[in-house]
Structures are given as structure tokens and as C-alpha cells.
Backbone as JSON Lines, residues from 0, in Angstrom:
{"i":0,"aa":"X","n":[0.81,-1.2,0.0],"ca":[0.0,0.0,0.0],"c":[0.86,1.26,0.0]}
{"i":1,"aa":"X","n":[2.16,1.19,0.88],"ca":[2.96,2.32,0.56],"c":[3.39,2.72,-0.75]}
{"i":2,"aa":"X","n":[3.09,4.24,-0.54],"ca":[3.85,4.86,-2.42],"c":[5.47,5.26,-1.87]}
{"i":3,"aa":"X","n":[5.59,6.18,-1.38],"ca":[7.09,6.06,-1.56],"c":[7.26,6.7,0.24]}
{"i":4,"aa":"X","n":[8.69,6.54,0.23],"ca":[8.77,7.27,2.21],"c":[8.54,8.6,2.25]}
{"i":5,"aa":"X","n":[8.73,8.85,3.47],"ca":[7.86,10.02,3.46],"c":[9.16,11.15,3.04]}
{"i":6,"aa":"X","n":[10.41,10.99,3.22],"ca":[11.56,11.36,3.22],"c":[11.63,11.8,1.66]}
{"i":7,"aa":"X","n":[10.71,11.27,0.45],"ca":[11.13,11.13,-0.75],"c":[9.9,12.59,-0.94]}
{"i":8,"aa":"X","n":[9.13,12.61,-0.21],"ca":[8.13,14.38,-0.52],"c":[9.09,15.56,0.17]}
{"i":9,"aa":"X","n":[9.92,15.47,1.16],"ca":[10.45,16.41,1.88],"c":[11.18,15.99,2.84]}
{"i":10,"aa":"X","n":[12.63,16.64,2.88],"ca":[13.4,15.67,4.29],"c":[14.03,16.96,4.74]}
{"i":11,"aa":"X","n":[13.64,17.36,6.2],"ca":[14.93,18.02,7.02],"c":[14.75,16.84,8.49]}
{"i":12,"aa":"X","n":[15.22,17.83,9.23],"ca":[16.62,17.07,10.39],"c":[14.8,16.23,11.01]}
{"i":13,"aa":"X","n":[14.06,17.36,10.97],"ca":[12.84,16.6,12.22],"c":[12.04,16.22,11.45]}
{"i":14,"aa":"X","n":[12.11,15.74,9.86],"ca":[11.32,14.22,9.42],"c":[12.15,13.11,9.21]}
{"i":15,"aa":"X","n":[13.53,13.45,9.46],"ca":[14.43,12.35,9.45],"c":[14.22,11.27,11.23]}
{"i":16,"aa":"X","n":[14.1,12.12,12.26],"ca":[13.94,11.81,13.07],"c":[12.33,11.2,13.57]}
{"i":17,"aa":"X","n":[11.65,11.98,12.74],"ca":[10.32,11.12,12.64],"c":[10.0,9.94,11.97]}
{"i":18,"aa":"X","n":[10.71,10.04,11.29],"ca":[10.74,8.18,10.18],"c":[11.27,7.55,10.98]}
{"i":19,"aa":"X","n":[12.8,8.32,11.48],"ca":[13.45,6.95,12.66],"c":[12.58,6.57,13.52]}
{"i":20,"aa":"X","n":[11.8,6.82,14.1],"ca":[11.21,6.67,15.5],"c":[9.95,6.04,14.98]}
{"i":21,"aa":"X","n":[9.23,6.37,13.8],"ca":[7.95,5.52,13.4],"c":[7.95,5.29,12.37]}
{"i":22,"aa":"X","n":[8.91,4.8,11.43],"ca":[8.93,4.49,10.15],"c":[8.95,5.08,9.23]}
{"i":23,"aa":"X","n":[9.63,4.54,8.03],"ca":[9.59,5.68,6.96],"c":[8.96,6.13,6.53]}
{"i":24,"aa":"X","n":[7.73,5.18,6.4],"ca":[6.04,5.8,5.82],"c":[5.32,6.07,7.25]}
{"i":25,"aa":"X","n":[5.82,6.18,8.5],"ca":[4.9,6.55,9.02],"c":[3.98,5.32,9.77]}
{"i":26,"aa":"X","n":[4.81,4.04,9.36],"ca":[3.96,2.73,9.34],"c":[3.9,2.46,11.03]}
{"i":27,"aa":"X","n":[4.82,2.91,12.11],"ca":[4.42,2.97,13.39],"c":[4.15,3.73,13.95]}
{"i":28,"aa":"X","n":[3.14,4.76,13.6],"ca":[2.46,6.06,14.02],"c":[0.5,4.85,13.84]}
{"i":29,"aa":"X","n":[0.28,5.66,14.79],"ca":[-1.32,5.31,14.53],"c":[-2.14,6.1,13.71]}
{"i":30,"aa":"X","n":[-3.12,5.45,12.75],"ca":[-3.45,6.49,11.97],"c":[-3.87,7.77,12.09]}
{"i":31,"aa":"X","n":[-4.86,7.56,13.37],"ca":[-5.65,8.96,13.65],"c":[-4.71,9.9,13.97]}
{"i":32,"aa":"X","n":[-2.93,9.61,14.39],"ca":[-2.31,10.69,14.71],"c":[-1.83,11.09,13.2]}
{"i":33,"aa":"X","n":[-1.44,10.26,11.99],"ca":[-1.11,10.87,11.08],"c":[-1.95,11.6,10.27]}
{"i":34,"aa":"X","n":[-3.11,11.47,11.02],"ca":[-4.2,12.42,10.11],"c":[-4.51,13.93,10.48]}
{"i":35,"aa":"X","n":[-4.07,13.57,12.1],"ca":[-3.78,14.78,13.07],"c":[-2.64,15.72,12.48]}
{"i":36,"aa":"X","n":[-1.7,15.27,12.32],"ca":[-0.59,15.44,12.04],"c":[-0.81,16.35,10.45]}
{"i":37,"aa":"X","n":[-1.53,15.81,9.83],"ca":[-1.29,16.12,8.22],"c":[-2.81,17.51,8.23]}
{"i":38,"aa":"X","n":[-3.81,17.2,8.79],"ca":[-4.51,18.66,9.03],"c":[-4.01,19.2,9.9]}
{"i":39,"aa":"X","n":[-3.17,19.63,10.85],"ca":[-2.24,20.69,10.79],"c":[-1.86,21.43,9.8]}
{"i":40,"aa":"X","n":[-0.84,20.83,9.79],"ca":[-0.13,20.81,8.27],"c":[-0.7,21.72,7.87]}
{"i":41,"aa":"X","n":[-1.7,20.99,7.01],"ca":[-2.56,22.09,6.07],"c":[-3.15,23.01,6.79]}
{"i":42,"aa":"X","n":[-3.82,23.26,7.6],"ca":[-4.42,24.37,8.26],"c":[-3.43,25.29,8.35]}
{"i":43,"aa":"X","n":[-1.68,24.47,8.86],"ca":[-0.75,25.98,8.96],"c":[-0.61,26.8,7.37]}
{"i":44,"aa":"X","n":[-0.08,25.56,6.73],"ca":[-0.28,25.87,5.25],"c":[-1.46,26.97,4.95]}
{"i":45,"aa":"X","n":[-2.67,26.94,5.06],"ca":[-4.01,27.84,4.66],"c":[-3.33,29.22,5.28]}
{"i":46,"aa":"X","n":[-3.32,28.9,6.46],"ca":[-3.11,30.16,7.3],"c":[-2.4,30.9,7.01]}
{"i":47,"aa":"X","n":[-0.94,30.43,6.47],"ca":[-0.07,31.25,6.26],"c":[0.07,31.43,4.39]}
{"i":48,"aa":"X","n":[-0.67,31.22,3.72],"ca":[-0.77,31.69,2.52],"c":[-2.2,32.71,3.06]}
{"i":49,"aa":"X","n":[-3.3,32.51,3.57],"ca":[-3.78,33.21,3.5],"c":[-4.24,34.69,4.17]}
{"i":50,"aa":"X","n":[-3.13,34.94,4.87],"ca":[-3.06,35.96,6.31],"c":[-1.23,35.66,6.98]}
{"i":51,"aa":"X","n":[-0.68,36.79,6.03],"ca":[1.12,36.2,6.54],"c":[0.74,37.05,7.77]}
{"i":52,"aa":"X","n":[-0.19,38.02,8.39],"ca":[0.49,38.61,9.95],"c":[-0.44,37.3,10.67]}
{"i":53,"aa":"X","n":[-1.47,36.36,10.63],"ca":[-1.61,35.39,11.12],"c":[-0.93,34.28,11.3]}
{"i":54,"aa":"X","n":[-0.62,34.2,9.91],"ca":[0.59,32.63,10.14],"c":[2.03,32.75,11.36]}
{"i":55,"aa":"X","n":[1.91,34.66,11.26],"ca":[3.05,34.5,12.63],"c":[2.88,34.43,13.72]}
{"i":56,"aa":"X","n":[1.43,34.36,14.23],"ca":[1.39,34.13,15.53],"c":[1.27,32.41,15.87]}
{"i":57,"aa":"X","n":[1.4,33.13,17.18],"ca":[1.58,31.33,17.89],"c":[0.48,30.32,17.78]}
{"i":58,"aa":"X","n":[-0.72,30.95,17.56],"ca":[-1.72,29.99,16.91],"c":[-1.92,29.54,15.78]}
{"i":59,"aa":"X","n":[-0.93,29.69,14.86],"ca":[-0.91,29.05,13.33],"c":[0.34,28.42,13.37]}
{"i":60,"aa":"X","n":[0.81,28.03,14.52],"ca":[2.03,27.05,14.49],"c":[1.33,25.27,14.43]}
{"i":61,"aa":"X","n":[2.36,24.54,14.01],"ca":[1.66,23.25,13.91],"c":[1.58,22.84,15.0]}
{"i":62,"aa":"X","n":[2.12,22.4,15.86],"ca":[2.18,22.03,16.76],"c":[1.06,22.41,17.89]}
{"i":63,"aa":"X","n":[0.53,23.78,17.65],"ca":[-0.57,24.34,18.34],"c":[-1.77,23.81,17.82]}
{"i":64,"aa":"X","n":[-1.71,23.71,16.64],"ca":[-3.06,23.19,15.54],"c":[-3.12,21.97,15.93]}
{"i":65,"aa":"X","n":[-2.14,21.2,16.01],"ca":[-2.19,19.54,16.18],"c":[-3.05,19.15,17.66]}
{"i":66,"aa":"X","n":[-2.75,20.23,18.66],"ca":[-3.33,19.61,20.3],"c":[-4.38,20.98,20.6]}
{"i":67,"aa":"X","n":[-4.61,21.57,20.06],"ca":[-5.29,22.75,20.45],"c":[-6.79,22.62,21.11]}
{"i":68,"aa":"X","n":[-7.07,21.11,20.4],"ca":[-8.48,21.05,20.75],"c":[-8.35,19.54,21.64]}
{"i":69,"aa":"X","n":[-7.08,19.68,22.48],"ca":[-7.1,18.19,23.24],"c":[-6.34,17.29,23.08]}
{"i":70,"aa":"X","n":[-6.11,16.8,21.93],"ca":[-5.26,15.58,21.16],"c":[-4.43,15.45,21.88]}
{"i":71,"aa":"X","n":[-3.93,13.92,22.37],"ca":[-2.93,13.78,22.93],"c":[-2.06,12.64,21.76]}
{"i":72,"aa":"X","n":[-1.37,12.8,21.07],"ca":[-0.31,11.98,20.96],"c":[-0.15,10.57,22.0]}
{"i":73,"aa":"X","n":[0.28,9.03,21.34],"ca":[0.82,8.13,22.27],"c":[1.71,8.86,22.72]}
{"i":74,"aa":"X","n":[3.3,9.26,21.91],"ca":[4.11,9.98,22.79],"c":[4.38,11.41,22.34]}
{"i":75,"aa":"X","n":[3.15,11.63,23.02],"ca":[3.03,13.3,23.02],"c":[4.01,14.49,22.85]}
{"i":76,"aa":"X","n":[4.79,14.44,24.3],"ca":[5.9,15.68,24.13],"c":[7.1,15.23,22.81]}
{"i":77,"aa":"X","n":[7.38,13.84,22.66],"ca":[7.98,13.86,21.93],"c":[7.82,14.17,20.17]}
{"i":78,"aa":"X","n":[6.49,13.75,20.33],"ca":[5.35,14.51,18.78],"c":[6.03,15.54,18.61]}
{"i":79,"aa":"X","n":[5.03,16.55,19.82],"ca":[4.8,18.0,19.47],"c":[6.25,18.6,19.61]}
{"i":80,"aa":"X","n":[7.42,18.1,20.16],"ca":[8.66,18.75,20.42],"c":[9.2,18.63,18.85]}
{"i":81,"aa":"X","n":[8.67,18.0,18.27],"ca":[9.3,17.31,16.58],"c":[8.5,18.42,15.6]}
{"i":82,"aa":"X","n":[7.21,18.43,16.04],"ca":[5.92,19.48,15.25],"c":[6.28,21.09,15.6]}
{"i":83,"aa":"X","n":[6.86,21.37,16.37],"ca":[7.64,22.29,16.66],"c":[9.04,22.9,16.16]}
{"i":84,"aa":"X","n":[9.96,21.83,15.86],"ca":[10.72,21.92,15.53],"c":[10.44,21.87,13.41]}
{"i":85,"aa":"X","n":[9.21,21.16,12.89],"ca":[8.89,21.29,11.59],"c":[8.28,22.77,11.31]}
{"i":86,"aa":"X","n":[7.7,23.37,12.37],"ca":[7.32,24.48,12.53],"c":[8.42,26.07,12.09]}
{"i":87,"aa":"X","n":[9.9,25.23,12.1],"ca":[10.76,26.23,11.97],"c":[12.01,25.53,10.53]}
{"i":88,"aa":"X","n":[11.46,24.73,10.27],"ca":[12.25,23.88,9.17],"c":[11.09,24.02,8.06]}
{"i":89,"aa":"X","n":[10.06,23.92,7.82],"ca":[8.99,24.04,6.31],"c":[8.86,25.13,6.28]}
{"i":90,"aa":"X","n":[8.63,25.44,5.01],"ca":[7.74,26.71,4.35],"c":[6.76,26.48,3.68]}
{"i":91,"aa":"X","n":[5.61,26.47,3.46],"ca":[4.84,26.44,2.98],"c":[4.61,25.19,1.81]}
{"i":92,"aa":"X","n":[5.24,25.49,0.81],"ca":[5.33,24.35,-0.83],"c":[5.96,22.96,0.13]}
{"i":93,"aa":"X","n":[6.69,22.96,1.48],"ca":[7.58,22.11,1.7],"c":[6.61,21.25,2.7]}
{"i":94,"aa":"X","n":[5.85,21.99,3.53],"ca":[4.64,21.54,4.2],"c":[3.57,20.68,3.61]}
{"i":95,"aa":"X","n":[3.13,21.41,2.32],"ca":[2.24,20.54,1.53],"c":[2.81,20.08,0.76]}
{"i":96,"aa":"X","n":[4.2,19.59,0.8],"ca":[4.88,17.93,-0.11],"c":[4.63,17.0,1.46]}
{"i":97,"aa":"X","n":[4.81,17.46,2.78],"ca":[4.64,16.38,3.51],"c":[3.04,16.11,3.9]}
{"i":98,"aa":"X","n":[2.13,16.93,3.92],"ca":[0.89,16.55,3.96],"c":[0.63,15.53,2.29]}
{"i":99,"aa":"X","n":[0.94,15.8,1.35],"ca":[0.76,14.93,0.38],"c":[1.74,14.06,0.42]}
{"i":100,"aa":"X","n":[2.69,13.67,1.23],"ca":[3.66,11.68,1.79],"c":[2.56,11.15,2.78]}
{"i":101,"aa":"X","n":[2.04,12.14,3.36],"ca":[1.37,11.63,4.73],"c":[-0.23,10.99,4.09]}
{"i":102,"aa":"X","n":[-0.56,11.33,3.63],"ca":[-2.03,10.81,2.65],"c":[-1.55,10.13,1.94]}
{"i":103,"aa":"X","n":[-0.67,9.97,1.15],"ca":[-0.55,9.4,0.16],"c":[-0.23,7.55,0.71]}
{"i":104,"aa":"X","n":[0.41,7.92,2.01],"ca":[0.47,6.68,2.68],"c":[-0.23,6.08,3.59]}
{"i":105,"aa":"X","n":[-1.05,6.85,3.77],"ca":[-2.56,5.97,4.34],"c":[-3.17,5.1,4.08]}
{"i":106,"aa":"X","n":[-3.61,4.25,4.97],"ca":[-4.34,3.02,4.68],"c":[-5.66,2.8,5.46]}
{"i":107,"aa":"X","n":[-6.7,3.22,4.69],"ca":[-7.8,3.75,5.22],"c":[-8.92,2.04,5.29]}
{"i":108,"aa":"X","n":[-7.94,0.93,5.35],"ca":[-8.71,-0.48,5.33],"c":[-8.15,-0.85,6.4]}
{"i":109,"aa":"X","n":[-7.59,0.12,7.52],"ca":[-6.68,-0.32,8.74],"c":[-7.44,0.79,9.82]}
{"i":110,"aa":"X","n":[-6.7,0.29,11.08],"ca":[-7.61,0.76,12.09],"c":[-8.81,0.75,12.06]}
């Protein structure tokens, strides 16, 4: 079911460290967090194409988008310390190459 790693849409230091820790596709992450994970993403993405003095505040960071309404991560601080750190490594075009690895490797006949 995998198309390609996630490393092959976009690689800095904190998706290298996210493949290490749950696979290259993402294959030991649970789904509902990579879905968490990937609307972020895009929501920061929207935000910051569509309102640059919004995308700079602290509520259009990913990491804020990802738990804002509760979400806990299995291992939480270590998530959001990573979603934080992608927060200062993507720009925009680089964000939505990893929201499109992160869908693209879903397997929606699981969980």
C-alpha cells in the first residue's frame, strides 16, 4: 500500500527523526495521529498563505493546531517537540509535499 517514504516528498533534520522513531512511511504512528498530524499541516499551510500577519502568531504554528483542541499523541511531548521543531524547518510548498507523503500513505482499510 505504501507509495514512496515520506523522506522522498520532503526531508529536514525533524522528518528524518520522525521516520526513525515511526517508520519511513509513518507505518508505526497510529493512523488517527497521522491524520492529526497532516490537518495541521494544512491548516498551517491555509493560514499562512492566507493571512502572513496570522501565520506569525503562535496559533498558526503546527504544533498548536495539532493539540489545540485536546489531542494527545501516544508519545506526546515527543510529537509536538518534533511538530515544533517542523514548525521552523517548512515553508509552505515544503509543508504541503509532507501533507501529500502523509495521505498518500494511508491506509484507510486499517484501524
Amino acid at each position: 500500500m505504501h507509495q514512496n517514504p515520506i523522506t522522498y516528498y520532503v526531508q529536514t533534520p525533524a522528518i528524518e527523526i520522525l521516520c526513525k522513531n515511526y517508520g519511513s512511511y509513518l507505518e508505526n504512528m497510529a493512523h488517527l495521529e497521522k491524520l492529526k498530524i497532516a490537518a495541521a499541516l494544512s491548516q498551517a499551510v491555509f493560514r499562512a498563505e492566507a493571512d502572513v500577519l496570522d501565520a506569525l502568531l503562535e496559533n498558526s504554528s503546527v504544533a498548536y493546531l495539532a493539540t489545540c483542541d485536546g489531542f494527545n499523541f501516544e508519545n506526546h511531548n515527543s510529537i509536538v517537540q518534533l511538530l515544533r521543531q517542523l514548525d521552523n524547518e517548512l515553508n509552505s510548498p515544503m509543508a504541503a509535499e509532507l501533507v501529500t507523503g502523509i495521505y498518500s500513505n494511508l491506509d484507510f482499510t486499517q484501524d
